[in-house]
C-alpha positions as CSV (number, residue, x, y, z in Angstrom):
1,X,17.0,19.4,27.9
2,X,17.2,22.0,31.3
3,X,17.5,18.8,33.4
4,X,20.6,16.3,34.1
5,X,20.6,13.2,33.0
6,X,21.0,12.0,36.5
7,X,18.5,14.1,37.8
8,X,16.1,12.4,35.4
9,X,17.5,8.9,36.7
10,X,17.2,9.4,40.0
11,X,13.2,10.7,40.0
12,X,12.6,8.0,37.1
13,X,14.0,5.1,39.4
14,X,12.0,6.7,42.1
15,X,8.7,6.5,40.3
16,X,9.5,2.8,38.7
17,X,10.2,1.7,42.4
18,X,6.8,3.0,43.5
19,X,5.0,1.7,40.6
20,X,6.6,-2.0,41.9
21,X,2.9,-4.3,41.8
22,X,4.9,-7.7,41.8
23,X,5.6,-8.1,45.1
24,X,8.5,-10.4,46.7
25,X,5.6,-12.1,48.3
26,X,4.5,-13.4,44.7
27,X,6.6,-16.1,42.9
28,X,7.9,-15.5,39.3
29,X,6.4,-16.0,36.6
30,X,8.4,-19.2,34.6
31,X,8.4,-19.9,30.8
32,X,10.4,-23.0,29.4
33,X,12.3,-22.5,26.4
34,X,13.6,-24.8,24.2
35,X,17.6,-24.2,23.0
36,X,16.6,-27.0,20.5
37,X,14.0,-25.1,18.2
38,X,17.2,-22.7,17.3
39,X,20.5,-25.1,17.6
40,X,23.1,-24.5,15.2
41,X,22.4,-20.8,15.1
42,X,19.5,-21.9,12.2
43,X,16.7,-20.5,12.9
44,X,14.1,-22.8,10.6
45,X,10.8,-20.6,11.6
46,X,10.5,-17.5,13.1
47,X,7.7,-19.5,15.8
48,X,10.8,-21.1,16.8
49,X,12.8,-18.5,17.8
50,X,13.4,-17.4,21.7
51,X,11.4,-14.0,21.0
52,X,8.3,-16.1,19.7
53,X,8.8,-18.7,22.2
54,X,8.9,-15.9,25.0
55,X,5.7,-14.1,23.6
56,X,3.5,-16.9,23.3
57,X,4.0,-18.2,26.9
58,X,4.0,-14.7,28.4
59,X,0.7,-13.8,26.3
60,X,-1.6,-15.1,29.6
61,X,0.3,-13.6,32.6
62,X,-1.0,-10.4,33.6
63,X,1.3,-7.4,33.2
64,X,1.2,-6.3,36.4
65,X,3.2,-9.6,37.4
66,X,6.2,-8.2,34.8
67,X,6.6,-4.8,37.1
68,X,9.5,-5.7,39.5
69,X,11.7,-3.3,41.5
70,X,14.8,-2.0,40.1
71,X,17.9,-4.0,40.4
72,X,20.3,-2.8,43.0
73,X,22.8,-5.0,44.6
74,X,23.2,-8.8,44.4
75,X,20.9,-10.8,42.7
76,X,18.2,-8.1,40.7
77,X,14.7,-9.4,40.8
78,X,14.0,-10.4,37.4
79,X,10.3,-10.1,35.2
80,X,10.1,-13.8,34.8
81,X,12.1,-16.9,35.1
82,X,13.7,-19.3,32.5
83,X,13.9,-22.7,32.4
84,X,15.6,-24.4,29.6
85,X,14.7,-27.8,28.7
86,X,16.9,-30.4,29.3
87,X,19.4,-28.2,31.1
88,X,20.6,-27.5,34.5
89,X,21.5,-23.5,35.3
90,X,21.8,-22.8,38.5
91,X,20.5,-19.4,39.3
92,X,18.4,-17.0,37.3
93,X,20.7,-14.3,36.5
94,X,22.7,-16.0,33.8
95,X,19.8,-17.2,31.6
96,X,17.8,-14.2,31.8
97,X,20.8,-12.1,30.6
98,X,21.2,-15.1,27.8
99,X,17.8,-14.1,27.1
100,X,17.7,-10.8,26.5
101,X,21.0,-11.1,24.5
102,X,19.4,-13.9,22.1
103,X,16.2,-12.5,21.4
104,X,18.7,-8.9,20.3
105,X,20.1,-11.5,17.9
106,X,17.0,-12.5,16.4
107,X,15.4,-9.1,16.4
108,X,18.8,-7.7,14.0
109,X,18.3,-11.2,12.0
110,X,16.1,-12.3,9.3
111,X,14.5,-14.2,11.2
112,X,12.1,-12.1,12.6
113,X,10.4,-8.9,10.4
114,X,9.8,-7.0,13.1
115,X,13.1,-4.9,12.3
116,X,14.6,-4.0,9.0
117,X,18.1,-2.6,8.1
118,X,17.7,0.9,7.2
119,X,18.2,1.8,3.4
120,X,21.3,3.5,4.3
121,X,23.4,0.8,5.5
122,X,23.3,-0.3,1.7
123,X,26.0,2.4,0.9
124,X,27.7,2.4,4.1
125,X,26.3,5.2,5.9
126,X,24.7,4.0,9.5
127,X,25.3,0.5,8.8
128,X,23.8,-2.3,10.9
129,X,21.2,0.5,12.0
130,X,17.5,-0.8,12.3
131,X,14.0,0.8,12.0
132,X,10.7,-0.5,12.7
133,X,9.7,-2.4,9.7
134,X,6.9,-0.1,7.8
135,X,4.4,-1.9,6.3
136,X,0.5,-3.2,7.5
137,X,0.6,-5.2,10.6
138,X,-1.7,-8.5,11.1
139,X,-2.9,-8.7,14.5
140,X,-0.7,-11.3,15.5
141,X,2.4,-9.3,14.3
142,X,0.6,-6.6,16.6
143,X,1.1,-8.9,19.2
144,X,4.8,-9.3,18.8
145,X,5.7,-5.4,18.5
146,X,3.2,-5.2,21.7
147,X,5.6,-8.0,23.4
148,X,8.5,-6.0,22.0
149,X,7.5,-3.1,23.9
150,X,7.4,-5.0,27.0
151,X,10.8,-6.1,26.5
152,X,12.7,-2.2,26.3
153,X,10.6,-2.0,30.0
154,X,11.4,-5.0,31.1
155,X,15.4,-4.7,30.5
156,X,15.0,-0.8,32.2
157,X,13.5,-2.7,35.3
158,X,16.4,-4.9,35.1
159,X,18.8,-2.9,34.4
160,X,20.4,-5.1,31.4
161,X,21.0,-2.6,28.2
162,X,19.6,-4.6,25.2
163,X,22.8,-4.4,22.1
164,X,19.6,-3.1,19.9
165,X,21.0,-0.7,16.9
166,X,18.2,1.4,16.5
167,X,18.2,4.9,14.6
168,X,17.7,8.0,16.2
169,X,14.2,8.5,14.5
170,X,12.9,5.3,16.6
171,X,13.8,6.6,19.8
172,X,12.7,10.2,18.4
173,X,9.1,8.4,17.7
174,X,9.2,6.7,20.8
175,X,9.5,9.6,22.9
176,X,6.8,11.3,21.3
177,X,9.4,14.2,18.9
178,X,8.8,15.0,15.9
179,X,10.9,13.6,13.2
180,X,12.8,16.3,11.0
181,X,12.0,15.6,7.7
182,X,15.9,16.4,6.9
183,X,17.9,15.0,9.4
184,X,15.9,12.2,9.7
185,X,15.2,10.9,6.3
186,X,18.8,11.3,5.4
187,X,20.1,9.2,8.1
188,X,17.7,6.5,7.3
189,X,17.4,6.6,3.5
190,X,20.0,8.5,1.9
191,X,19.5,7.8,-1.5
192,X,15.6,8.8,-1.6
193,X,17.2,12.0,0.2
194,X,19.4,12.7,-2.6
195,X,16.7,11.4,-4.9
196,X,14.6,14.3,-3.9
197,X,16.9,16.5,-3.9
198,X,18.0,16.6,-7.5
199,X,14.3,16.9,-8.7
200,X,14.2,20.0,-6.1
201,X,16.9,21.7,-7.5
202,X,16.3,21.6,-11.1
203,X,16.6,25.1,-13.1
204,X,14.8,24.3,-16.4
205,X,12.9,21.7,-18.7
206,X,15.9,20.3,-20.1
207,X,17.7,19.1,-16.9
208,X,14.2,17.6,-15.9
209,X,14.5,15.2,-19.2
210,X,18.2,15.0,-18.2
211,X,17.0,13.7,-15.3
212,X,14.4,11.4,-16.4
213,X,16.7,9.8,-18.8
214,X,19.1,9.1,-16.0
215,X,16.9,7.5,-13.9
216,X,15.8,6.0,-17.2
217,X,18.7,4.0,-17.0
218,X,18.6,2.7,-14.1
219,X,15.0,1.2,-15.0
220,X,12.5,3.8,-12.7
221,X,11.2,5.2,-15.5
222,X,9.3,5.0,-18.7
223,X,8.5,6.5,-22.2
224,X,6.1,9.6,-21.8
225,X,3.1,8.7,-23.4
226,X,2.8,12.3,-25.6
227,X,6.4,11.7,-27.3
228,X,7.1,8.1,-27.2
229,X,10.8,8.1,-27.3
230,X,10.6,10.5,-24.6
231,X,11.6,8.8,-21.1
232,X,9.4,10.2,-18.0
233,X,8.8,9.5,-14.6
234,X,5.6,8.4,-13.0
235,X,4.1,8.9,-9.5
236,X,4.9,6.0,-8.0
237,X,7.8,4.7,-5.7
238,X,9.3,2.0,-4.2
239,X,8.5,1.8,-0.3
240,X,11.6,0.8,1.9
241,X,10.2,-2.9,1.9
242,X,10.6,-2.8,-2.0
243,X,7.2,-2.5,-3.1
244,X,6.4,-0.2,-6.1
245,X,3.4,2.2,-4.7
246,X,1.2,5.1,-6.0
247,X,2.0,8.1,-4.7
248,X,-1.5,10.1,-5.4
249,X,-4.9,8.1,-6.8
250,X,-3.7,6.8,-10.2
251,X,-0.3,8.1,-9.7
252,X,0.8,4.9,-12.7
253,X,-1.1,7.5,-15.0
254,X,0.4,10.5,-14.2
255,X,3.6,11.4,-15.6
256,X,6.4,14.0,-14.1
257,X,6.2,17.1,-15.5
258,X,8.3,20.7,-14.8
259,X,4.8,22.0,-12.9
260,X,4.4,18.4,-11.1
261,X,7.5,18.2,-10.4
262,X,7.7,19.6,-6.5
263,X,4.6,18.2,-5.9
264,X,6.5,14.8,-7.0
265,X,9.3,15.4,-4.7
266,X,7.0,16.2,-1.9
267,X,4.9,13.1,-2.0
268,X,7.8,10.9,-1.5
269,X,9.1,12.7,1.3
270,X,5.7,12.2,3.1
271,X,6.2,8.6,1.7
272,X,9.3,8.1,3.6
273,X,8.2,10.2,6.9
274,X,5.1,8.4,6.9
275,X,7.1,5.4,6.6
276,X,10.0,6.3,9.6
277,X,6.8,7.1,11.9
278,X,5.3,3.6,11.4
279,X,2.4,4.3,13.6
280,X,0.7,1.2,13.8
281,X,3.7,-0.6,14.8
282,X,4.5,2.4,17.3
283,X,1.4,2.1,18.8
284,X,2.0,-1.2,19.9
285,X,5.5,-0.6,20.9
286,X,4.2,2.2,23.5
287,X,1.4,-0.1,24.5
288,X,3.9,-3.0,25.5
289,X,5.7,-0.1,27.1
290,X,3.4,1.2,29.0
291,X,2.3,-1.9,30.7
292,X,5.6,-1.8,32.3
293,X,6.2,1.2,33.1
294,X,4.4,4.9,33.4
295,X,4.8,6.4,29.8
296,X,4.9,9.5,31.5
297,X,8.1,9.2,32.2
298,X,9.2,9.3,28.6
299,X,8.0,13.2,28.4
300,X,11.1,14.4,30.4
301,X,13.8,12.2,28.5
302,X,15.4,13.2,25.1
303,X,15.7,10.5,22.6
304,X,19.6,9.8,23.1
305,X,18.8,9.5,27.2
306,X,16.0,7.0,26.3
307,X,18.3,4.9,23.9
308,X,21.0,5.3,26.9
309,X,18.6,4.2,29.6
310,X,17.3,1.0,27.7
311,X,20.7,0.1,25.3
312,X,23.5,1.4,27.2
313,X,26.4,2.7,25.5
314,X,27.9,0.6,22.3
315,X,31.4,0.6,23.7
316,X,33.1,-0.6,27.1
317,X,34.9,2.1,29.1
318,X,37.8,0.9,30.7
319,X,38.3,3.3,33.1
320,X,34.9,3.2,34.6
321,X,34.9,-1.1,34.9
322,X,38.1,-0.6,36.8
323,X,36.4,1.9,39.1
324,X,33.9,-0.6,39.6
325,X,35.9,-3.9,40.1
326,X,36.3,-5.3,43.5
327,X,39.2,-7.4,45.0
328,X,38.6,-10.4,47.3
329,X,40.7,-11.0,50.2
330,X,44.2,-11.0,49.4
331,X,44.2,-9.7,46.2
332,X,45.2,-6.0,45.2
333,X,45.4,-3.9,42.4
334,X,49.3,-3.6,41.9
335,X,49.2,-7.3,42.4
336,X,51.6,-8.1,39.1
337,X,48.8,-10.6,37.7
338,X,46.0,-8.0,38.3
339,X,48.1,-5.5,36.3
340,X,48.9,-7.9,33.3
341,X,45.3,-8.5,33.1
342,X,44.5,-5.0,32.8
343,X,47.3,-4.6,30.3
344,X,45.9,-7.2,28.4
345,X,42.2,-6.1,28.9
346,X,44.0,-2.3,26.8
347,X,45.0,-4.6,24.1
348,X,41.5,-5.7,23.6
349,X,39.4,-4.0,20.5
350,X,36.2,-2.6,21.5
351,X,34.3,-6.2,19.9
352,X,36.8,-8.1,21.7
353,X,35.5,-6.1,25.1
354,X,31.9,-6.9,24.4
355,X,32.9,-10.7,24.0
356,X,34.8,-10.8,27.8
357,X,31.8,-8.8,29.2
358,X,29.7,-11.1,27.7
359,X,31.8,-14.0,29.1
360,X,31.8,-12.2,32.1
361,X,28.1,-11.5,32.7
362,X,26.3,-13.1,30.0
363,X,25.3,-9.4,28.3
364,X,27.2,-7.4,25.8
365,X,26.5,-4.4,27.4
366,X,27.3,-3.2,30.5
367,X,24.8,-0.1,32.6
368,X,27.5,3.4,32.3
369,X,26.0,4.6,35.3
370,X,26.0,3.7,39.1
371,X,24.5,5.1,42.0
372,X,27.2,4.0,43.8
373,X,29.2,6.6,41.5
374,X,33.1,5.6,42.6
375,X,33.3,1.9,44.6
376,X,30.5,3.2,47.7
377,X,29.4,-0.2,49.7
378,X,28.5,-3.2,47.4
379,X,24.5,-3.0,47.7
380,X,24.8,0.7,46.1
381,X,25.8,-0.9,42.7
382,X,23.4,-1.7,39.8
383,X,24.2,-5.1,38.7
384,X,26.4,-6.5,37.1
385,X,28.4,-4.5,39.0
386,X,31.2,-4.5,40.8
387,X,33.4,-7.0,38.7
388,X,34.9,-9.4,41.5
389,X,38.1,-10.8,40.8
390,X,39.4,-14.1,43.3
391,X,42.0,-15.7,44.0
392,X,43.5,-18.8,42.2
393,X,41.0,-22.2,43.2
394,X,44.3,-24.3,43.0
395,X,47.4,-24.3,44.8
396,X,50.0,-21.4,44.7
397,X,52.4,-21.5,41.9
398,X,52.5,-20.2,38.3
C-alpha cells in the first residue's frame, strides 16, 4: 500500500514484457469455434459453450506460446487466434475481444458452475457479485478453473478488462490476503452473518429456545430429543451450494445447547470461510495464472489494484474517452456534429455506455489508464485507444 498504483504498472509491464517467450517470429496459436453450438443465446451444454470450446483446443499448446508482449499501439499481439466457422472476420482484434466478452457471459450464467452468485445478492446486498463455486472439484472441472486462470493473464497481456463481477474476497484470495472473517463473510453471505450473530449475542436460556423456535419455523430445526415438544437445533448447516452438512463428526446427533452454543456459531463461521477460500479451486486458478505470468508479481498489488488491472473499472468515464479520442483530417472538436455527439454520448446511462463501447470495440470495458496519460503520439496508447472519429464516407450534406 506505500507504492502508487502506477508505479506498480509501470515495473509490472516491465517484468511481463521481459517474460515475453512467444516471439513475433512464431505464428499464433488458432482454435475454431463454432457460433452454432450457442445460437440463440441457448446454451444446450455447458461442452458447447465458447469457454469449453476454448479449453479443450488450447489444452495441447504449450503455455509458453500464450505469453505475448503487452499491447501498445495499433494492433496488440494477441494469445491465440479465432476462427469462426462459417464466417469471414477480417482481422483478429474484433473476435478475440468477442471472445473474451462471451466466455464473461457464460462464466455469470448457469451454464457453466465454475461461478456462483453469492448468497447475498438474494436480498439485494452485492447483487450480480460472484464467488468461486465451493464445493469438491473433479479433475476435469480442475481443468477448467486451471484454463480460467489462464484467461485473467491472458486478458492483462492484452490489455482487455474482462466485465467479471467478482467479490472482494476472490481477488483478496487471489492475492494471497487473508480473508476477515467479518468483512468478508458479510459481504458474501449476509444472512449466515446475521445468523451467527443472534446465537452470539444471546443473554440467557430462554432467548436460546426463543431462538430455536424461530428458526423452528422457518423449518432448520427439530424437536430436542430430552423434551419432545421442545424445538432445538442441530450441528449441521446448509453449505452455500444448498447441501445440508455436519458441522462436527455426528453433528445430526448433537443438539444446540446454552454451553454448545458458541462453539455452534463458530463452526459455521469456519464453514463459510472455509468455503469463501475454496482452495482447491484457488489452486488451480493461480496455476492457470502463473503460466502466464510471474505470480510474483501479485505480492506487490492490493486486491482492488488486481481486480483493476484484470477487470477495469465497471463504469465509462467520459472525460477521460474524450481525452483519448483522436480527429482525422478535417474534423475538430467544436465541429457542431462532434459536439452533439458528445452531448448525446452525456445523455447516455452508464449501461447504455458499455453497449456503444462495446459497439465501438467489441469489449464492455474500456483500460482507465494510458501510458500515453493526455493524447502523447498514437503508438503510446494501450489499445483500444485513442477512439478515432472520420469524416462522413458519402458526400457532403446533412
Amino acid at each position: 500500500g506505500l507504492i502508487f498504483y502506477d508505479t506498480k504498472v509501470t515495473v509490472m509491464n516491465r517484468v511481463l514484457n521481459a517474460t515475453v517467450q512467444r516471439t513475433a517470429d512464431h505464428a499464433a496459436p488458432e482454435i475454431t469455434l463454432d457460433p452454432l453450438e450457442i445460437v440463440g443465446g441457448e446454451i444446450r451444454s455447458s461442452e458447447n459453450s465458447y469457454f469449453c470450446q476454448a479449453a479443450r483446443q488450447l489444452a495441447c499448446v504449450p503455455s509458453s506460446q500464450l505469453c505475448v508482449k503487452l499491447a501498445s499501439g495499433g494492433d496488440p499481439t494477441y494469445a491465440f487466434n479465432i476462427r469462426f466457422t462459417g464466417e469471414e472476420v477480417h482481422g483478429t482484434s474484433g473476435s478475440f475481444r468477442h471472445f473474451l466478452w462471451q466466455v464473461c457471459k457464460e462464466l455469470q450464467s448457469s451454464s457453466l458452475s465454475l461461478l456462483l452468485l453469492c448468497p447475498s445478492s438474494a436480498v439485494n446486498k452485492n447483487k450480480g457479485k460472484y464467488i468461486l463455486t465451493p464445493s469438491p472439484i473433479t479433475y476435469a472441472e480442475e481443468q477448467l478453473f486451471h484454463f480460467f486462470g489462464q484467461l485473467l493473464g491472458i486478458a492483462i497481456r492484452a490489455d482487455v478488462p474482462l466485465p467479471l463481477d467478482l467479490l472482494p474476497s476472490f481477488w483478496k484470495t487471489l492475492v494471497g490476503e487473508p480473508l476477515d472473517p467479518d468483512v468478508d463473510l458479510q459481504e458474501a453471505d449476509i444472512l449466515t452473518y446475521n445468523y451467527i450473530k443472534k446465537f452470539e449475542n444471546i443473554n440467557d436460556e430462554t432467548e436460546l429456545e426463543a431462538l430455536c423456535a424461530e428458526i423452528a419455523s422457518q423449518h432448520l430445526a427439530t424437536e430436542s430429543p430430552d423434551c419432545p415438544n421442545k424445538p432445538c437445533c442441530k450441528f449441521t448447516y446448509l453449505t452455500m451450494t444448498g447441501e445440508e452438512v455436519e458441522l462436527c463428526p455426528r453433528g445430526r446427533h448433537i443438539p444446540v445447547a446454552w454451553e454448545n452454543k458458541d462453539v455452534y456459531a463458530a463452526a459455521i463461521q469456519s464453514l463459510r470461510m472455509r468455503e469463501l477460500q475454496t482452495p482447491e479451486c484457488m489452486t488451480a486458478v493461480r496455476a492457470g495464472l502463473g503460466s502466464i505470468i510471474p505470480l510474483q508479481l501479485l505480492t506487490t498489488l492490493t486486491p482492488l489494484e488486481m481486480e483493476l488491472r484484470t477487470c477495469g473499472l465497471p463504469y465509462i468515464n467520459l472525460e477521460f474517452l474524450k481525452a483519448h479520442t483522436m480527429y482525422q483530417v478535417g474534423l475538430m472538436e467544436t465541429d457542431q456534429h462532434i459536439e452533439f455527439f458528445w452531448s448525446a454520448l452525456e445523455l447516455f446511462t452508464q449501461e447504455e455506455l458499455c453497449k456503444f463501447i462495446k459497439f465501438a470495440c467489441n469489449q464492455e470495458r474500456i483500460p482507465f489508464t494510458c501510458p500515453c496519460k493526455d493524447g502523447g503520439p498514437d503508438t503510446a496508447h494501450v489499445p483500444p485507444y485513442p477512439m478515432k472519429i472520420a469524416p462522413p464516407d458519402g458526400a457532403a450534406g446533412w
